[in-house]
C-alpha positions as a Markdown table, in Angstrom:
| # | Residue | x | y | z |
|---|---|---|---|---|
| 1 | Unk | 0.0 | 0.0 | 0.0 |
| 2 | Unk | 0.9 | 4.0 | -0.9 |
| 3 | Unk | 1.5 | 6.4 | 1.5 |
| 4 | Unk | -0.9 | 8.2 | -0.7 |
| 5 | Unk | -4.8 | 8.5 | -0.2 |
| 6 | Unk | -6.8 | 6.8 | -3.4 |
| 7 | Unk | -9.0 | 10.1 | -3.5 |
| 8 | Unk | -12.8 | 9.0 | -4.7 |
| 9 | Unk | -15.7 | 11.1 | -6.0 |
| 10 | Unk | -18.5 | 10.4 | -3.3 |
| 11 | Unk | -21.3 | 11.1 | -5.1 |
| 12 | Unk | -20.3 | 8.7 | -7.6 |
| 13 | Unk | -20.0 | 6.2 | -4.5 |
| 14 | Unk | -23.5 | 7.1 | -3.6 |
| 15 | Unk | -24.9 | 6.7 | -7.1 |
| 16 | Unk | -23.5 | 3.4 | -8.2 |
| 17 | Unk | -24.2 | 2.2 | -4.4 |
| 18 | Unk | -28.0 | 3.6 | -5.2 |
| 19 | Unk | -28.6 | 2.5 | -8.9 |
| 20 | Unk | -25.7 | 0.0 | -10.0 |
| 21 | Unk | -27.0 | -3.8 | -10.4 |
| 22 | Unk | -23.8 | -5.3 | -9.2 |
| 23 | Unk | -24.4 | -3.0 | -5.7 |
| 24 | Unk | -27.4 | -5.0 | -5.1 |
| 25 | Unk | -25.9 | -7.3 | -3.0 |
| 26 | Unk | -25.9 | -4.2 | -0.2 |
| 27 | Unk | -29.7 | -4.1 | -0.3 |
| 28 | Unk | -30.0 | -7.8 | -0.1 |
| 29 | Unk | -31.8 | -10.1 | -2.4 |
| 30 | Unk | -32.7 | -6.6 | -4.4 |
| 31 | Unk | -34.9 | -5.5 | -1.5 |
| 32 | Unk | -34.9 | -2.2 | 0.0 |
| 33 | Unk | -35.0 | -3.4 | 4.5 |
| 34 | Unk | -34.6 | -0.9 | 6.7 |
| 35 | Unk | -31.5 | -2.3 | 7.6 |
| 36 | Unk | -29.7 | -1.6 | 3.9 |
| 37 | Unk | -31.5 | 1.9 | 3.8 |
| 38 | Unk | -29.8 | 2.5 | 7.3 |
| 39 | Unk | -27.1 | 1.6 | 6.5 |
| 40 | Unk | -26.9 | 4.1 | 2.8 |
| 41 | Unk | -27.7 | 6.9 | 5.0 |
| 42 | Unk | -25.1 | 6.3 | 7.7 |
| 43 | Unk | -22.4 | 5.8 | 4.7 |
| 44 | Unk | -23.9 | 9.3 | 2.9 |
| 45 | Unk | -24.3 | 11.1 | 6.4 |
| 46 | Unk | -20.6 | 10.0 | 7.0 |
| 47 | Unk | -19.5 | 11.6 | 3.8 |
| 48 | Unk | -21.7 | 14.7 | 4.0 |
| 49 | Unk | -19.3 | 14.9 | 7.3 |
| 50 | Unk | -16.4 | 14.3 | 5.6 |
| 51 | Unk | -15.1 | 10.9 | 7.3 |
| 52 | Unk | -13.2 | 10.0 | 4.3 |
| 53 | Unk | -11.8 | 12.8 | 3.2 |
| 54 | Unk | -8.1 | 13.1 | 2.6 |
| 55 | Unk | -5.8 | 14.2 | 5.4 |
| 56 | Unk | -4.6 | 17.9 | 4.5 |
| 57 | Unk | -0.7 | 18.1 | 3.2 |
| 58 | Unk | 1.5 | 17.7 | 6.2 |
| 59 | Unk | 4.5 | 20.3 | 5.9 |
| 60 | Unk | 7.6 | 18.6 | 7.3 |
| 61 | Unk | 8.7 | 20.7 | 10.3 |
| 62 | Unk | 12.0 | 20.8 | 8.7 |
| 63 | Unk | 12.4 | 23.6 | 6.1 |
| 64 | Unk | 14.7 | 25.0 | 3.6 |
| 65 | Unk | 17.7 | 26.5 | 5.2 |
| 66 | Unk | 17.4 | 24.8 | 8.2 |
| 67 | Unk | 20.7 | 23.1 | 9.2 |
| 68 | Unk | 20.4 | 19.3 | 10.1 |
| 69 | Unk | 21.9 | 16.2 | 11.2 |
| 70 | Unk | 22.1 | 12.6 | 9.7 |
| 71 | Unk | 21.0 | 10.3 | 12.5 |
| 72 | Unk | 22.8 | 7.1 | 11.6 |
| 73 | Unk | 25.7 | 8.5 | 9.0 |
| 74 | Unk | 27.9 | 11.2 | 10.3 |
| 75 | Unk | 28.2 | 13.4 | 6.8 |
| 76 | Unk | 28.5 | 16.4 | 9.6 |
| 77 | Unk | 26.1 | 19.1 | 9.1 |
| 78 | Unk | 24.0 | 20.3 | 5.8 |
| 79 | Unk | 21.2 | 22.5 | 4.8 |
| 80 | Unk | 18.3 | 22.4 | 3.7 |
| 81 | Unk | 18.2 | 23.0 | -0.3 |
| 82 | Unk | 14.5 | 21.5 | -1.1 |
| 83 | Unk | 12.0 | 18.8 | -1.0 |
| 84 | Unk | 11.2 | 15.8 | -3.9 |
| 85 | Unk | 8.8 | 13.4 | -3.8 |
| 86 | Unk | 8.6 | 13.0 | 0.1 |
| 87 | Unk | 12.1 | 13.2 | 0.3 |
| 88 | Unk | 14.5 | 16.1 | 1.9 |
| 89 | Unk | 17.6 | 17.0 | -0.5 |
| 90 | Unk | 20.5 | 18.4 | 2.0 |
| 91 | Unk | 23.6 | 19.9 | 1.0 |
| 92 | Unk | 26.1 | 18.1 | 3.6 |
| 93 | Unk | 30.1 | 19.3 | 3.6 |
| 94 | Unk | 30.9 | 16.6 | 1.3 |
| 95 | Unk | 27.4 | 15.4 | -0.6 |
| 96 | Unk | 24.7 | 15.9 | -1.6 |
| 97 | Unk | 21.6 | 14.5 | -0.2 |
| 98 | Unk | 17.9 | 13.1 | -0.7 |
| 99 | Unk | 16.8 | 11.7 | 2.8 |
| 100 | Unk | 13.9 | 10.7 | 4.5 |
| 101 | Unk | 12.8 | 13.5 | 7.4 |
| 102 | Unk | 12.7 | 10.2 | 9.9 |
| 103 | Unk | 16.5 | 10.3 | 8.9 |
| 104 | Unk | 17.5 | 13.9 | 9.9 |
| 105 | Unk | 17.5 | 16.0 | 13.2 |
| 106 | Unk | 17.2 | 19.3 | 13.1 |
| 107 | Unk | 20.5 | 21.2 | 14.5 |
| 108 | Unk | 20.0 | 24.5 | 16.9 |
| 109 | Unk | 22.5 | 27.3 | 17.7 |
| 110 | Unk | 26.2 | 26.1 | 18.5 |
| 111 | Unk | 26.3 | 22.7 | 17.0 |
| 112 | Unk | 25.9 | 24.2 | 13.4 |
């Protein structure tokens, strides 16, 4: 599995859950109980909520020009030059460097 969300339209949900022949196994036996209606509006009132919406952007809290640390390989310390694709690219004294932000610490005052 992705890190990233599999967005879907809920009103198409709705509809082919509403009017699609192959959905008609969540009505059972192609009858509309009370338990199947229930059930539709719990899932629309749910997405009228916004339950399954995606999770907004996180911003890293590390940002461009900060000055960081490797955790496990001691390359010294580098700044921040940019973000691609979910990873951190760092300008350390002797490379240069896509990590993961799990990888880095962020360096303060006097160790920089």
């Amino acid at each position: 599995m992705t890190d990233k969300p599999r967005l879907i339209d809920a009103d198409k949900l709705l509809k082919w859950i509403e009017e699609s022949p192959e959905a008609e196994g969540f009505w059972g036996e192609g009858e509309m109980t009370v338990q199947a209606t229930q059930s539709f509006d719990n899932l629309d009132d749910a997405i009228a909520l916004g339950k399954f919406d995606p999770d907004p952007p996180q911003q890293p809290d590390i940002q461009i020009g900060d000055w960081v640390r490797h955790k496990s390989i001691d390359r010294g310390v580098g700044r921040v030059m940019g973000f691609f694709e979910g990873l951190i690219n760092v300008q350390f004294p002797d490379v240069y460097a896509s990590c993961f932000e799990r990888n880095l610490l962020k360096v303060e005052g006097k160790e920089k």
